[in-house]
N, C-alpha and C positions, 0 to 999 in steps of 0.2 A: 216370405210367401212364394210356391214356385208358381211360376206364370208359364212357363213350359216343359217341354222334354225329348228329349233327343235320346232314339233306341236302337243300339245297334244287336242285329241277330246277325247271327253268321255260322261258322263251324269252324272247329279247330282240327289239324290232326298230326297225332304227335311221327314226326320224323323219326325219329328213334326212344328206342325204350324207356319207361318210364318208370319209376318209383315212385310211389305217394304211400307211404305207411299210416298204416292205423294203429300202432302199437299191439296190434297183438301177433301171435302164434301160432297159431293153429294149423294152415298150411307149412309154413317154414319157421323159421326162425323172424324173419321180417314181413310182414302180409301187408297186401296193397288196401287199399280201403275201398270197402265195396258198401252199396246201396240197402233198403230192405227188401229186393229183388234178388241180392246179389252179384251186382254188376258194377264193375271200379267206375268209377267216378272222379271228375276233380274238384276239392273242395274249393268255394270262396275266397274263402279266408287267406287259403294258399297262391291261389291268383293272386288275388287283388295285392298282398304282401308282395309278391315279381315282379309286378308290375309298378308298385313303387318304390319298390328299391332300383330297377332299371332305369325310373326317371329320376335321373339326377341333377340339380339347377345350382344356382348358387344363389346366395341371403338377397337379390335382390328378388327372388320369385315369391320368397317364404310368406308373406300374406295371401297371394294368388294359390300357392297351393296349401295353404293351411284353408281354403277356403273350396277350392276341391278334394281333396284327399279328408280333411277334417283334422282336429289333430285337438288335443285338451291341452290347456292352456290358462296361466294363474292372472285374475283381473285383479284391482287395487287391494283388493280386500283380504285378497290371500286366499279367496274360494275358487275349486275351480270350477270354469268354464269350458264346457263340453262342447267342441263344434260339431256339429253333423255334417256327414262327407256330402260331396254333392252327388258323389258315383254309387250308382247300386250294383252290386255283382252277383250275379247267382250261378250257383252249384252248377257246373259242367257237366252234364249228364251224358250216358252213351250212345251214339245214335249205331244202331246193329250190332252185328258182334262185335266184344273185343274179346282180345285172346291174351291170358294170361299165363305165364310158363313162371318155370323155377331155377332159378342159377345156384350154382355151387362159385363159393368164394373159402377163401382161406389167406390167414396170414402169416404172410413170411417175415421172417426173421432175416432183415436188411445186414446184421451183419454177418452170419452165417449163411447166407443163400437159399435158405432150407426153411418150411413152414413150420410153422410152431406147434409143437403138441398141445394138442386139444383145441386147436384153432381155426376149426372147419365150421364152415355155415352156412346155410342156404337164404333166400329171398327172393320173393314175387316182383316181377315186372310184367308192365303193361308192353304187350309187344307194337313196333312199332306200325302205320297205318291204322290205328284208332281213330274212331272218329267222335267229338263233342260239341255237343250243339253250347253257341255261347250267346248270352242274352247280356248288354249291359246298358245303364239307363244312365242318364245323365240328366238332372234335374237344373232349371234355368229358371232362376229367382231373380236378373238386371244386376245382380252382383256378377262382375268377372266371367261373364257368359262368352265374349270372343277367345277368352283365356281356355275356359270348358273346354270350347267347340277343338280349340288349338291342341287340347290336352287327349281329347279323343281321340284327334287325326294323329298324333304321334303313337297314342297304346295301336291303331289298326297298322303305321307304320313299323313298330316295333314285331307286332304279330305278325306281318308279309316276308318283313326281312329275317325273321327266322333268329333273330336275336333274345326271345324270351323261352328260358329253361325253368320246368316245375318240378319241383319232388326233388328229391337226395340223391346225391352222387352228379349233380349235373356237371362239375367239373371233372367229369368221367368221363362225358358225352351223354349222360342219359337226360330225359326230360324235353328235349327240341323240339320246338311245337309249330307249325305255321300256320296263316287264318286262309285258307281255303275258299271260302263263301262269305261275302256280306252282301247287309241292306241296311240301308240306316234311313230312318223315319223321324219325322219333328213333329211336333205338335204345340201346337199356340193355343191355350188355355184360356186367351181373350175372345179366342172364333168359337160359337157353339159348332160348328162339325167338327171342330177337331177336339172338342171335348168328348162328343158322341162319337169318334174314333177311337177316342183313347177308354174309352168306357168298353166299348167292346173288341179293346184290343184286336183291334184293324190294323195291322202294318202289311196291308198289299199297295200301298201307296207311298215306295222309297222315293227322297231325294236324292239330289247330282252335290254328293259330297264334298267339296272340291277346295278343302280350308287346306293352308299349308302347313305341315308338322315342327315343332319347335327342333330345333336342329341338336343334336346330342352328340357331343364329343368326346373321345376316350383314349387317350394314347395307346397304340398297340404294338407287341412283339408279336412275328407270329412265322413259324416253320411250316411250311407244304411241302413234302416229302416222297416222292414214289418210289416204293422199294420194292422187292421181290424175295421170294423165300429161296435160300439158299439150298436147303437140302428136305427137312421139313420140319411140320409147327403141329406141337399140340397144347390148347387150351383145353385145359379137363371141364367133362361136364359127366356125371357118373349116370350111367342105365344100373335100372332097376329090372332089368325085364334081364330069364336067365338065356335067353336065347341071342341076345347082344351083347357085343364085347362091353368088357369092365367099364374103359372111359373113351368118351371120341370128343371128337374138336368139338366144342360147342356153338352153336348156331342159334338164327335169331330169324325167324318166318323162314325156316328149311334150308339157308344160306348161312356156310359159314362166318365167322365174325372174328374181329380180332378186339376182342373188348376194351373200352377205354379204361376200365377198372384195372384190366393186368398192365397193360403197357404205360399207365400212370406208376404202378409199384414198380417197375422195372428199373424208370428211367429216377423215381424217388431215391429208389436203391442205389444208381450209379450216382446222381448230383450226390447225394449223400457221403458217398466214396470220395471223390472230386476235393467237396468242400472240405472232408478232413483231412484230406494228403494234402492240401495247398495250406492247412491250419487256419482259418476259417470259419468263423463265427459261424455257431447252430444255427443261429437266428435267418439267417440267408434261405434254409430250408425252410425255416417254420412259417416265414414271412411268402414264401412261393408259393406252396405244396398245403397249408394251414397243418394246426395241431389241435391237440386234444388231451387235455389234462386231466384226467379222470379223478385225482384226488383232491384239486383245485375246485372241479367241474366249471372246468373253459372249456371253448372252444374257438378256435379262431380256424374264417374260412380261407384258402388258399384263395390265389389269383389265377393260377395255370390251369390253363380247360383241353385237354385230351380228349380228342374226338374216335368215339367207335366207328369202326371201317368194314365194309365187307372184302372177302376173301373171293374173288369170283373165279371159275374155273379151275381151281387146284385140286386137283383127283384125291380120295380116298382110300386110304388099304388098312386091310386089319392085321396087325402083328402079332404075333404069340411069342412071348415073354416067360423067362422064368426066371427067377430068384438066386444066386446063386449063393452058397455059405460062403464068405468068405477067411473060412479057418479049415476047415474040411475040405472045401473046393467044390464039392459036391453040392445038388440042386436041394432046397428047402424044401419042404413035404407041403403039398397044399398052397404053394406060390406060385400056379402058373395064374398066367393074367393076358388076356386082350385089350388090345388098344390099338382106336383109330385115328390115326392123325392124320395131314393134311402131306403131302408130297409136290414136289415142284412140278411135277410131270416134265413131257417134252415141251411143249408148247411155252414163253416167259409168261405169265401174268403180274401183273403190275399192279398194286393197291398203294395207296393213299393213304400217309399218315399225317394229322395236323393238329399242330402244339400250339396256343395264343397263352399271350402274358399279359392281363389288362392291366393299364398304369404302371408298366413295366420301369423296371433302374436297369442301367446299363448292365452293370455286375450279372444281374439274373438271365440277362440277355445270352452275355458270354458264357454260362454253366448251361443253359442250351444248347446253344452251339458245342461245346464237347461234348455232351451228352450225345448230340447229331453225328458227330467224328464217330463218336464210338460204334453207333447204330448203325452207321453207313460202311462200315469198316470191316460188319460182323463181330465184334469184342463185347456187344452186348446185347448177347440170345435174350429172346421172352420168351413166355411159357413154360410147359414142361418140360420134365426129359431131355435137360442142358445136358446131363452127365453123357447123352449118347447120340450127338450134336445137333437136336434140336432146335427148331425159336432161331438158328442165327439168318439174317437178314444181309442183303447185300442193295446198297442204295443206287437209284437208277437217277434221279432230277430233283433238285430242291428251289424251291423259293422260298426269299426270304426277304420278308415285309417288316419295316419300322416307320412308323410316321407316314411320309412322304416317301421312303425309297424305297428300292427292289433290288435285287441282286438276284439271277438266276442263272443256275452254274449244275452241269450234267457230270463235268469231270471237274472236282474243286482244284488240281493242279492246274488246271487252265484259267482259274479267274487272273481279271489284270494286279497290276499293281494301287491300282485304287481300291477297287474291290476287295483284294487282301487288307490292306488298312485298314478300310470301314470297319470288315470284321474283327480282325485283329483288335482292335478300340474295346469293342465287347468285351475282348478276353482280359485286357490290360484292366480291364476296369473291376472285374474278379479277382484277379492278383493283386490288382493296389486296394482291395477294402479290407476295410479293418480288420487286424489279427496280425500273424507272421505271413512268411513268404514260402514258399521250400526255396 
């Protein structure tokens, strides 16, 4: 019987772009799911699924949270036993505009370098600074009520600290949401005002929240990187419109963007490369990066989350391109092309790249870190237009987080002699698993 309830409203709003598909078509290839207004929305079901996979406990929780979350379950008889959750969550609705755009994606062929024919495709994201109004209710029955109350304050801490990703691709960077607004309200079902409150859904009268959150641990790898663009970068995004060049850098609320989507295949590409010159079990990939079995239909999700970055202050130009035969020598008929990409300018600007490994092994640690040599080195451009030196990068400061330590190094021939070893350890520990050696 509930005897009360605990209601938290607030707002969500996503930090960066967002995916939530609704399986169908119609705008792209991939469309966000939208309301009977027509305005994306985030589902329930998808929440509340984040947010319990985010709380992770061990078997000493499993009746406390079969007893919040709910969970079916076989009693003596072999019938099951359905529990009902104690959490209610409702649909995320939009508060104002939100702005929905269309990206162009394509895939490349990792071991040619070059995208695959017929392998173009588009998809709707929710651009980032959306905002969702979020209502969630907590019902209190004298079962496991300080465990609730416990179990709340960690989903609002999880929500602050900008740890919960919704929708597809979030180990791309897309989906980051943080809570923005709260008010949490209780109500005691043995007091008639708080009955007559909750009847007419009165919550102008929040509580001083102040339960502590169950503490959640995760081992982590994680690369913070600022680089700079060497010469210059383009990420295609194609105009439709005849008065703008072919393709320019693509952008995300009118500010360039260096997507987590391309620079995850980049760097997929070079580990890839990596793990099979050292010979190298696949598995090291499939277990980082996740896979996808299409004729199995698996899927397993990767660990490694690639953060999208803006590009701030790197100037603009539009180039005119043309085709050239290369047996004739001569220009192609009907191949000239515009395109705008992104230039270093005078001025250095400096952006942010940041790779994390959750529940990382050593091995994967160290296939980073070369990956990072290589990135920081220039030896491996992103984006377009490698062939006419494009995407190459030149590294400016790196930090670099495992567990408890740091190591942060502007010129890596200046790290000490510890320093070296620590890292060094990573790479030893890639070269010594399982497989051959070169």
């Amino acid at each position: 019987m509930i005897k009360g309830k605990l209601i938290l409203e607030g707002k969500i709003e996503l930090v960066s772009p967002a995916m939530i598909g609704c399986g169908r078509d119609e705008n792209s290839d991939m469309d966000v799911i939208r309301d009977a207004n027509g305005k994306p929305y985030i589902p329930a079901t998808s929440f509340t699924g984040v947010l319990r996979h985010a709380i992770k406990l061990d078997n000493s929780y499993k009746k406390k949270l079969e007893e919040f979350w709910g969970t079916p379950k076989k009693d003596n008889t072999g019938h099951k036993d359905l529990k009902q959750s104690s959490i209610i969550v409702s649909d995320l609705m939009p508060e104002g505009n939100v702005e929905v755009v269309i990206r162009d994606g394509v895939k490349i062929d990792n071991k040619k370098g070059i995208a695959e024919k017929g392998a173009k495709f588009d998809y709707e994201v929710i651009e980032p600074g959306a905002k969702f109004k979020l209502n969630i209710e907590v019902n209190l029955n004298g079962n496991e009520d300080d465990f609730k109350k416990q179990m709340l304050a960690t989903i609002i801490n999880l929500l602050k600290s900008e740890k919960i990703r919704i929708g597809a691709k979030t180990n791309s960077g897309f989906g980051k949401i943080k809570l923005v607004e709260q008010s949490i309200c209780e109500f005691d079902f043995s007091k008639k005002q708080d009955v007559f409150r909750w009847l007419k859904q009165d919550f102008s009268n929040p509580i001083d929240f102040n339960i502590e959150p169950i503490r959640l641990t995760q081992r982590t790898f994680s690369i913070n990187a600022d680089f700079v663009i060497k010469n210059s970068l383009i990420i295609r995004s194609y105009n439709i419109e005849p008065d703008m060049p072919d393709t320019e850098h693509i952008k995300s609320k009118g500010k360039p963007v260096l997507p987590g989507t391309s620079l995850k295949g980049a760097i997929r590409a070079r580990a890839e490369r990596i793990v099979n010159t050292l010979q190298k079990p696949e598995t090291i990939i499939k277990d980082l990066f996740g896979d996808v079995e299409e004729e199995k239909k698996t899927a397993k999700k990767g660990r490694i989350l690639i953060e999208e970055t803006v590009l701030e202050g790197y100037p603009e130009e539009v180039q005119t391109r043309i085709k050239i035969d290369r047996f004739t020598g001569g220009t192609i008929e009907s191949a000239l092309l515009e395109t705008k990409p992104l230039f270093r300018g005078k001025d250095e600007k400096i952006f942010n790249v940041r790779m994390t490994i959750n529940d990382y092994k050593k091995h994967e640690a160290g296939l980073m870190l070369l990956v990072l040599k290589d990135l920081w080195t220039g030896d491996l451009p992103v984006g377009g237009e490698k062939a006419i030196g494009r995407g190459v990068l030149e590294g400016r400061k790196a930090i670099i987080k495992w567990d408890d330590r740091e190591i942060v190094f502007e010129d890596p021939t200046r790290l000490n002699d510890s320093e070296k070893q620590q890292l060094q350890e990573f790479v030893k520990a890639l070269v010594n698993n399982g497989g051959a050696t070169c």
